[in-house]
N, C-alpha and C positions, 0 to 999 in steps of 0.2 A: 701553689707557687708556679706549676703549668702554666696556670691561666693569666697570671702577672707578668711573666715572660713574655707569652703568644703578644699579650695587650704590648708592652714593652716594644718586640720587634716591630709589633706596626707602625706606633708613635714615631718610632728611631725612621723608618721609612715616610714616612708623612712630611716631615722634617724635611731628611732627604732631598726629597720629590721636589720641595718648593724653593727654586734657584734664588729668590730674595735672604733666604737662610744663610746661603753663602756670602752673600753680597753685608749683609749687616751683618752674622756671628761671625764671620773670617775676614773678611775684607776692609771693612768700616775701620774696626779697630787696629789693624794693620796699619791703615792707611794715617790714622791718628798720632799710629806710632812716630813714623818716618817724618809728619811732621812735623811733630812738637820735639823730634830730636832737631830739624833743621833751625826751630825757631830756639832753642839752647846755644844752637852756634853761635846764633847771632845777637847774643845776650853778651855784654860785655863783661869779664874777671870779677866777681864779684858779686856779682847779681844773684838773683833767687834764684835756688838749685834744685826746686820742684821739679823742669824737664832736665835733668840728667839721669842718663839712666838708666844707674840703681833706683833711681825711685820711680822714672817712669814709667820701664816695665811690669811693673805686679800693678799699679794703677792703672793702665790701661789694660790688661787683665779685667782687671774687676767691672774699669768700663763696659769689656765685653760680656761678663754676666748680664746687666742688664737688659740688653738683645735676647739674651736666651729664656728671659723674664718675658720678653713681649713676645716672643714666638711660642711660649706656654701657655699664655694667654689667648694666643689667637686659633690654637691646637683647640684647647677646653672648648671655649667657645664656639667654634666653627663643629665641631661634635654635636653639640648642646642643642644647635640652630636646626640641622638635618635630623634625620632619625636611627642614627646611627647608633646611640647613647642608648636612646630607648628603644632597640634592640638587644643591647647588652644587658639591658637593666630587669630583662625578661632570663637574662641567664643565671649559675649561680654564683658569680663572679660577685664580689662583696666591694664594702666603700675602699676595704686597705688595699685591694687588689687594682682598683681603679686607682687610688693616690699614687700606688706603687708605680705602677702602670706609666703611668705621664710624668713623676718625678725622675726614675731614673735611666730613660733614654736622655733627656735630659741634662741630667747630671752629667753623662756621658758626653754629649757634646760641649757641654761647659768644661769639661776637665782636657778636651781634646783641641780649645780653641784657648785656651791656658798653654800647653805648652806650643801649639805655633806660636802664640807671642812671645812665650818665652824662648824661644830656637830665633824668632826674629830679634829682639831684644840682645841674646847673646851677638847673634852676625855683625849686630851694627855696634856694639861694645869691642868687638876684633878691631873692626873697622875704624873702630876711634881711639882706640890704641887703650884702653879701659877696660880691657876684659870683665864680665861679671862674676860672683863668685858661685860655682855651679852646683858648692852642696845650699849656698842660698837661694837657689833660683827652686833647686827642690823639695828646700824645705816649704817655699813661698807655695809650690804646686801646691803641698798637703792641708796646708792653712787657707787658702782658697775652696776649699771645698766645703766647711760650713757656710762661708759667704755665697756659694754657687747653689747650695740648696734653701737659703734663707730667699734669694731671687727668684727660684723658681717656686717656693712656697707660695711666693705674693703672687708670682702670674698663674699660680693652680687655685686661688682663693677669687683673682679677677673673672678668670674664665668662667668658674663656677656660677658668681654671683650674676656675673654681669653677661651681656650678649654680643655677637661679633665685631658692631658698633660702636658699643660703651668700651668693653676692653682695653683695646688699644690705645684709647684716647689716657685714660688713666694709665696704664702702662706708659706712656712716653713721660708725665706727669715724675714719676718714679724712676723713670731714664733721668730726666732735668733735677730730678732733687738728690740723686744717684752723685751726678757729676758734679754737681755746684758745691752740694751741702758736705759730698763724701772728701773735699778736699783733693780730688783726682787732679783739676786743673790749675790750684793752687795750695802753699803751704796755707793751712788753717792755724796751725799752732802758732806762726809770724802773723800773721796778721790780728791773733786775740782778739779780744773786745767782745762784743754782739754776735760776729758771725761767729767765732772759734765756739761760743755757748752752744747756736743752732747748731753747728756740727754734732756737737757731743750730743744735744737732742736725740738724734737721729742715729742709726746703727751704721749707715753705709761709713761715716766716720772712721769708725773702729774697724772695719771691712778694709780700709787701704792703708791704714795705720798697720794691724797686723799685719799683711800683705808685704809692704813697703819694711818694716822691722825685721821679719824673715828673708827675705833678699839679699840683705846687706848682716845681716846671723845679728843683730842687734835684739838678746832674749831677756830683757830685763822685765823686770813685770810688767810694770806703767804701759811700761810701751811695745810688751809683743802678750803677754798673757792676758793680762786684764782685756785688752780688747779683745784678743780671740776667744775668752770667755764669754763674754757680750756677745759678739757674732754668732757665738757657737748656742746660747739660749736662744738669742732670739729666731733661729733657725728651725731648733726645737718645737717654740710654739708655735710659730706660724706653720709648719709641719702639720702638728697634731690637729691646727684650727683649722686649717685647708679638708682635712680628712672627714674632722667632723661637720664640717659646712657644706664639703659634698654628698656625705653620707645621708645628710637631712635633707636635700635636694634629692636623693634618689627614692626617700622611702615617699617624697611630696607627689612623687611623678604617679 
């Protein structure tokens, strides 16, 4: 457990280090905030109530997992490339110790840039006379956190497989299909048809679905369990698959 800590603090300082971190984990998403509350003003009485926001805060939330997905990805990777990996890989430091390792500084920043938007998200709810409701905003926290380790799964599995070059590319890939498919920037469930299907496809669906259901304390099954069940497996496997993908990676080296 030492040795997964020591690897931990450094991961969490690597991060740190690289001021584009801030700029996409904190910043980006902020700044996504603030607009798509402006472009809600200016939606006429009646219109789609996607940017309002109860729902847009835990959505944009989730948005920001994805960043913390490509900056996982470029962590593994950029390890992978120098010889810094295979330095450790001569210690007795093991594959769970490694996964552990780079998941949960990680996690830590996903769960630390969850509640700036959430503190942002409240201010601008004062400000519009809307307050949010704040045991929903912490329940929203809690249920964000299989979705923040199912994102950093994927960018612990890209980094693995793939090199400093390939990574990212694919990670943005899973940025776009994050936002489109995850129904962040529109209701999927009003729109049905073809895309509402692709959604359900896909997990990040159910990622701002839960999200967006805990916010506003809406616990029905359908639509805050079920999905966080789904999030919460597929988080699971991709977890254990990242583990054993680097694990076989280490014994190849």
């Amino acid at each position: 457990m030492n040795r997964t800590l020591a690897f931990s603090r450094r991961c969490f300082k690597e991060m740190l280090r690289d001021p584009l971190s801030y700029i996409f984990c904190l910043g980006f998403p902020l700044v996504m905030l603030v607009i798509m509350t402006l472009v809600d003003r200016s939606i006429p009485p009646g219109g789609p109530s996607v940017f309002h926001i109860e729902k847009l805060t835990p959505a944009v939330a989730v948005f920001g997992q994805t960043f913390v997905m490509l900056f996982t990805a470029l962590t593994v990777s950029n390890d992978r490339a120098g010889a810094f990996l295979t330095r450790l890989y001569a210690t007795p430091m093991t594959g769970r110790d490694f996964t552990l390792g780079y998941l949960l500084p990680m996690l830590g920043i996903s769960f630390l840039q969850s509640v700036v938007t959430f503190a942002a998200g409240f201010i601008i709810s004062l400000i519009l006379g809307t307050p949010l409701n704040a045991g929903g905003l912490l329940l929203s926290l809690i249920v964000l956190l299989p979705s923040a380790l199912m994102f950093t799964a994927i960018g612990f599995i890209f980094g693995t497989l793939f090199n400093e070059k390939t990574a990212p590319p694919l990670s943005s890939i899973i940025i776009s299909l994050g936002s489109f498919l995850g129904g962040i920037w529109f209701d999927a469930e009003a729109t049905g048809g073809v895309m509402l299907t692709l959604c359900k496809c896909l997990p990040f669906f159910y990622c701002t679905k839960a999200a967006r259901s805990a916010a506003v304390l809406d616990l029905s099954a359908g639509g805050f369990f079920l999905p966080l069940l789904i999030v919460t497996v597929c988080a699971a496997a991709l977890t254990l698959l990242g583990s054993a993908v680097f694990s076989r990676r280490m014994k190849a080296q």
